[in-house]
C-alpha positions as MATLAB code, in Angstrom:
seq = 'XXXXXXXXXXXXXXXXXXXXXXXXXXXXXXXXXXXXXXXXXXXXXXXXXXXXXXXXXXXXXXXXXXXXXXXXXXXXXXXXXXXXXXXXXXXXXXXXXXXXXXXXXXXXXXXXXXXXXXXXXXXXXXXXXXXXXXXXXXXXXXXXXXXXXXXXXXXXXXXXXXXXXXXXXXXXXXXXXXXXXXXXXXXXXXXXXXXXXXXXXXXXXXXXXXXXXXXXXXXXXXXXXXXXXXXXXXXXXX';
ca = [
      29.725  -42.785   11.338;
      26.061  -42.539   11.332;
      24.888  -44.887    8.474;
      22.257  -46.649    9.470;
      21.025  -50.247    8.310;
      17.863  -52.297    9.079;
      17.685  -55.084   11.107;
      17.253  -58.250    9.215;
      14.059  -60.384    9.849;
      12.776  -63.790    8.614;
      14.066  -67.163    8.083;
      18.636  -67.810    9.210;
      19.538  -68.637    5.639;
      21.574  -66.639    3.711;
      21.488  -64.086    6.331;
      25.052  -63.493    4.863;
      23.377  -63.100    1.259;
      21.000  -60.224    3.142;
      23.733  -58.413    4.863;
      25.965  -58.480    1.608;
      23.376  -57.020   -0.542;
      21.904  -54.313    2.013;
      25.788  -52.930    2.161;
      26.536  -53.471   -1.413;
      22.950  -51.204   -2.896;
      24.359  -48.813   -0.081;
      27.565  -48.718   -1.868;
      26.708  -48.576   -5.324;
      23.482  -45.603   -4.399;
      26.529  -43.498   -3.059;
      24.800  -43.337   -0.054;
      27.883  -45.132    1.618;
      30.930  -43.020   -0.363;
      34.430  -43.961   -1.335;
      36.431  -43.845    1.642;
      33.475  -43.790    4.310;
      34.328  -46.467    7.420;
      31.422  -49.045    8.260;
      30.597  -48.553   11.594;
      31.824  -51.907   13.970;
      31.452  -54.921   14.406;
      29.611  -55.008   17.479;
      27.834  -51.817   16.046;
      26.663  -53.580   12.677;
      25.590  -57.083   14.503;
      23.155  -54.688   16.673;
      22.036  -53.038   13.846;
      21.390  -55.878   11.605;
      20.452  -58.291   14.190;
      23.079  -60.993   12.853;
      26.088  -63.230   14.302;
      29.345  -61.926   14.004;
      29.588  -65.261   11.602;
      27.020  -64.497    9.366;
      28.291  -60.148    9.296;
      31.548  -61.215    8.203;
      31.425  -64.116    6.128;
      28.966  -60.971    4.590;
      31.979  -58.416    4.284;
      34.212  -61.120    2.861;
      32.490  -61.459    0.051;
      32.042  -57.969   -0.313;
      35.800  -57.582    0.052;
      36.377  -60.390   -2.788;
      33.824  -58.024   -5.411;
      36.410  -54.666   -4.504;
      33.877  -53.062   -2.878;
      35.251  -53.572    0.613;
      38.736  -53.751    2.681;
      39.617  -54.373    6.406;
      42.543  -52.449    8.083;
      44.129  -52.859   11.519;
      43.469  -50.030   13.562;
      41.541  -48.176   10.898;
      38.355  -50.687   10.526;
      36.413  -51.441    7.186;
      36.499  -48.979    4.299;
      34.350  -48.918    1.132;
      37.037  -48.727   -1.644;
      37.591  -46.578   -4.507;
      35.526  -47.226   -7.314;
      38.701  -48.106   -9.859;
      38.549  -51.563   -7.655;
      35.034  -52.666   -7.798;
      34.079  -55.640   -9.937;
      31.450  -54.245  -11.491;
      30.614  -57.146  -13.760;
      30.048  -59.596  -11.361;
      27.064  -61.225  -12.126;
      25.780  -61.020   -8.199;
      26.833  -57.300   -7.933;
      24.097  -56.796  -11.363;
      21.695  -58.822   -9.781;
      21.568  -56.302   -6.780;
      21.833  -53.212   -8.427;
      18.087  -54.351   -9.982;
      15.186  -51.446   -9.313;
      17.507  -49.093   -8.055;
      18.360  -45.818   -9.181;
      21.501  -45.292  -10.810;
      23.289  -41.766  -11.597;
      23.448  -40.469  -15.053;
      27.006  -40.779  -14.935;
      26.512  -44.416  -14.519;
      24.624  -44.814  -17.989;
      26.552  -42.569  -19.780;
      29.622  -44.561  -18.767;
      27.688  -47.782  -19.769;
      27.199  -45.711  -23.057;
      30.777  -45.204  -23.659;
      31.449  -49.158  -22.603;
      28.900  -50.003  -25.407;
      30.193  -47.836  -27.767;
      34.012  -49.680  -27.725;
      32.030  -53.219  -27.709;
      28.931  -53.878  -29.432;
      29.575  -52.032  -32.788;
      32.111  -54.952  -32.748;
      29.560  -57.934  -31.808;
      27.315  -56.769  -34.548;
      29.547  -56.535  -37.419;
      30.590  -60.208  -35.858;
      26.906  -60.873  -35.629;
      26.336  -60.611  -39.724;
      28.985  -62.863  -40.237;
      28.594  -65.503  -37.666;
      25.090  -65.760  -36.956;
      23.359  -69.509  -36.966;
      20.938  -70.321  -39.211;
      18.700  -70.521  -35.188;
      20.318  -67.478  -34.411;
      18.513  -65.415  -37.537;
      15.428  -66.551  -36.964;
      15.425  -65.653  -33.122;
      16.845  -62.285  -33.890;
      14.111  -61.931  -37.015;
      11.446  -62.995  -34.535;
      12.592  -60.464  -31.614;
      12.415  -57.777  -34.206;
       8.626  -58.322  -35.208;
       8.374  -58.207  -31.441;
      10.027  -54.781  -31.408;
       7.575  -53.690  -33.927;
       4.917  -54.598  -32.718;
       5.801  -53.110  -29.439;
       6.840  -50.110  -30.984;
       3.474  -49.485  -32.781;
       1.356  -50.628  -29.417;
       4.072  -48.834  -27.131;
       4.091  -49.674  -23.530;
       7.210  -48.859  -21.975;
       7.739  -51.868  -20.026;
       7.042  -53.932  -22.372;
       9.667  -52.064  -25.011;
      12.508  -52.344  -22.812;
      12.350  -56.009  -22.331;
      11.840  -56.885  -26.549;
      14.923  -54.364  -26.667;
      16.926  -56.535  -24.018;
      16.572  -59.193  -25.625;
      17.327  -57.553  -28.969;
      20.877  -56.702  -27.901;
      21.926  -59.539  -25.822;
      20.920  -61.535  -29.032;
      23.051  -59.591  -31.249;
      25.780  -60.395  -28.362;
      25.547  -64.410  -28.494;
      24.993  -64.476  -32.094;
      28.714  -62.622  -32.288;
      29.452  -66.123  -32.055;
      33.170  -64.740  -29.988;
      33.460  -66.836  -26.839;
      34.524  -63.608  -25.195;
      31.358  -61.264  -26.797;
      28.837  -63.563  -25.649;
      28.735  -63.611  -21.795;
      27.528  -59.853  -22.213;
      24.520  -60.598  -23.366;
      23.943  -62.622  -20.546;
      25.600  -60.626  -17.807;
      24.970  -57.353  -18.732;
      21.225  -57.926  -19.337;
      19.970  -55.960  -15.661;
      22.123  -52.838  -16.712;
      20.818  -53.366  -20.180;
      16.982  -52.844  -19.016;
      18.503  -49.892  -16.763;
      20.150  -47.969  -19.738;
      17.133  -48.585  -22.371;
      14.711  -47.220  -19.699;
      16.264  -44.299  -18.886;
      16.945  -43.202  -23.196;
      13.766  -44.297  -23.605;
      11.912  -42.673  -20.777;
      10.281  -40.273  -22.659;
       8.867  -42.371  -25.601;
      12.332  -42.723  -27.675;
      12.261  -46.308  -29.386;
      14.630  -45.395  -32.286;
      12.706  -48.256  -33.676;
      14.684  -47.512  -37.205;
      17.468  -47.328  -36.000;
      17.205  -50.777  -34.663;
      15.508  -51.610  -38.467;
      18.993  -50.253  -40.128;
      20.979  -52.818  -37.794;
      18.568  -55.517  -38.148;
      18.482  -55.842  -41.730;
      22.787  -55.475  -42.203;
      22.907  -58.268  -39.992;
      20.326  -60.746  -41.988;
      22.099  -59.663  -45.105;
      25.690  -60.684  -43.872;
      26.707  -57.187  -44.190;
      29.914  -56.888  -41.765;
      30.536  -52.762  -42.230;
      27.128  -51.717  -42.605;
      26.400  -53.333  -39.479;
      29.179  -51.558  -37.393;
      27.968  -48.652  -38.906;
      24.653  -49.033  -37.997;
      25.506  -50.059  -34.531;
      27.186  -47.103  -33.993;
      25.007  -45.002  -35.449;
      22.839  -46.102  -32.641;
      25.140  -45.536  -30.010;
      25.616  -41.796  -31.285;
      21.904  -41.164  -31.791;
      20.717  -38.115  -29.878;
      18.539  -39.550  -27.834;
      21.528  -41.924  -26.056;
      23.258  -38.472  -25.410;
      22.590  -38.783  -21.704;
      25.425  -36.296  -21.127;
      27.130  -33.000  -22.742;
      29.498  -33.957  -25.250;
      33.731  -34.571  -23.431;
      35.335  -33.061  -26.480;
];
């Protein structure tokens, strides 16, 4: 195999971290593929300029987020995607600033379709007293953004405008996606809104349902979202 990977410099710890995460953005790029064989040990020490210590407590934790697996005789294989732990809150952190494949967002479309319809209708009804004010004070945010756009500045107001909706779902099980899925959250509203898209009314509609404890109209609106045209980031699968 002729993957290539650059030799490590600068301070000893969390050399492992280093290794980890140069293999890992390799793996999730696609420019290592399902199936493809890391090259050696020996081989991958050279390259990154590590102890055999340091490259495999690397590949063990690589192994432990499915990305990874060792066989006798055969050597280390990236796995099939069906066995990566996508969620893991590490795996997020390094798949920050890279570019991702439109399959990837339209598959984080479809995720968000089956989920936070669900957290918002949960969100009219269980929302804090706190929690409404937040959310109302994120939305003036998104306003104001939205009528002195700068892109950067949108996507993180619209971050925080889901992930809000997420914890205020007040389900124990709804709530660590705000949190985790915040990186692939700024990913996904960049990309549908690369081109000036803010759907700033759309977020109005699901704003307002929610502050006026309206469970249905807020799934609705939610989904509504979810279907507009401009989070079509692929052709229909019907």
């Amino acid at each position: 195999m002729s993957m290539q990977f650059k030799r490590i410099t600068g301070a000893n710890r969390g050399l492992n971290l280093q290794i980890a995460r140069d293999i890992a953005r390799k793996i999730l790029s696609g420019s290592l593929r399902q199936g493809d064989i890391l090259p050696s040990e020996t081989e991958l020490c050279e390259q990154f300029g590590v102890s055999r210590t340091a490259l495999r407590e690397a590949l063990k934790s690589l192994s432990s987020k499915g990305l990874l697996e060792s066989r006798p005789k055969i050597g280390t294989r990236v796995k099939q995607r069906s066995f990566w732990n996508i969620l893991d809150v590490q795996l997020l952190e390094w798949m920050e600033g890279m570019e991702a494949t439109e399959d990837m967002y339209y598959q984080f479309l479809e995720f968000r379709r089956a989920l936070e319809p669900h957290a918002t209708a949960l969100a009219a009804v269980n929302a804090t007293k706190e929690q409404r004010i937040e959310l109302s004070k994120i939305f003036r945010e998104l306003c104001y953004t939205a009528e002195h756009f700068d892109p950067e500045s949108w996507v993180n107001i619209d971050t925080q405008f889901h992930r809000m909706i997420f914890i205020a779902s007040g389900n124990c099980f709804y709530m660590p996606f705000g949190n985790v899925l915040t990186t692939v959250f700024k990913w996904f509203i960049s990309y549908s809104s690369k081109e000036g898209g803010m759907c700033l009314e759309d977020h109005r509609i699901i704003y307002e349902a929610i502050m006026s404890g309206d469970e249905n109209a807020s799934y609705q609106a939610s989904l509504a979202l979810m279907n507009a045209s401009k989070h079509r980031l692929a052709p229909d699968k019907d």
